[in-house]
C-alpha positions in Angstrom: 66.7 -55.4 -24.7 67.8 -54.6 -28.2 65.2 -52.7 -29.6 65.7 -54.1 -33.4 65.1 -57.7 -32.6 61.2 -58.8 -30.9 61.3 -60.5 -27.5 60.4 -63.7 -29.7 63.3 -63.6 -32.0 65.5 -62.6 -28.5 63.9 -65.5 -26.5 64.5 -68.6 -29.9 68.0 -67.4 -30.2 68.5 -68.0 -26.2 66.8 -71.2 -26.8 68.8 -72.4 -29.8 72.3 -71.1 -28.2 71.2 -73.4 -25.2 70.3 -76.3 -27.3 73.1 -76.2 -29.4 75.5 -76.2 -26.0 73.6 -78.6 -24.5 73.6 -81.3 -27.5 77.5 -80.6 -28.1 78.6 -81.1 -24.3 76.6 -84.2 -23.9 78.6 -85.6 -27.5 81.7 -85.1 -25.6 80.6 -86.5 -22.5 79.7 -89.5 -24.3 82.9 -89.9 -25.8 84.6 -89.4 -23.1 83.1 -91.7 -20.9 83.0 -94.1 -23.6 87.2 -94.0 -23.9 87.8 -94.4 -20.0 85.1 -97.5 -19.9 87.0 -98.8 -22.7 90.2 -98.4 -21.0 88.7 -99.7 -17.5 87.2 -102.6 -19.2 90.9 -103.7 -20.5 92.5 -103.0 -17.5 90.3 -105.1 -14.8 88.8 -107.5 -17.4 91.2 -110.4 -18.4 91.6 -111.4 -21.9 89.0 -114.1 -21.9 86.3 -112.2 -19.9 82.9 -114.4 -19.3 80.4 -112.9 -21.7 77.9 -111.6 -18.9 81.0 -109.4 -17.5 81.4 -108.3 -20.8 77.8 -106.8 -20.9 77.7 -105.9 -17.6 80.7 -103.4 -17.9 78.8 -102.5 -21.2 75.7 -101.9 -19.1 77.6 -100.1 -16.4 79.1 -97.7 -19.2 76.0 -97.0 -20.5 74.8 -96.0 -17.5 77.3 -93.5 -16.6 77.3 -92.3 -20.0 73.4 -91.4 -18.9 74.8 -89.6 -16.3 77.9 -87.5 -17.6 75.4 -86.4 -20.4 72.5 -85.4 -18.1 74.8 -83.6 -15.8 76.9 -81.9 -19.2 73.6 -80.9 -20.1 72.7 -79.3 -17.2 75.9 -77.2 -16.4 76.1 -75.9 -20.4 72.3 -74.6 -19.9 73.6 -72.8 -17.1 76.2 -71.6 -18.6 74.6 -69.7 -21.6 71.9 -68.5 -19.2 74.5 -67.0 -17.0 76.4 -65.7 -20.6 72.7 -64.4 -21.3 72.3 -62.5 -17.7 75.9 -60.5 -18.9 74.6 -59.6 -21.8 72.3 -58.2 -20.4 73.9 -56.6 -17.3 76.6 -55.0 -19.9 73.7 -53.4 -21.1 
């Protein structure tokens, strides 16, 4: 523990370094899902696509956008907990 800093200033650091990751890798996610829906959607749809496949694929897009995000989310929190741990083990 560093001895200059209070376990309350050590523990909102760890908890905006987490949400910080966590709100940046699901941004990306998005985006990326977004791009390869986008190029799906032109692929398989042809050009004068009913309007319910339109928002079905939208729907569908969404939904793995949900997804992508949660799981993003999940694997960055990990990841600066683990980065905490070596902090800590260096130490």
């Amino acid at each position: 523990m560093d001895d200059e800093k209070t376990i309350t200033e050590q523990a909102m650091d760890t908890i905006t370094t987490a949400v910080e990751a966590t709100k940046d890798a699901a941004v990306t996610a998005v985006k990326k899902v977004k791009k390869a829906a986008k190029k799906v959607a032109k692929k398989v749809a042809p050009k004068k696509a009913s309007k319910k496949a339109k928002k079905a694929s939208k729907k569908a897009a969404k939904k793995s956008s949900k997804k992508a995000a949660k799981k993003s989310v999940k694997k960055a929190s990990k990841k600066a907990a683990k980065k905490k741990k070596a902090k800590k083990a260096k130490r």
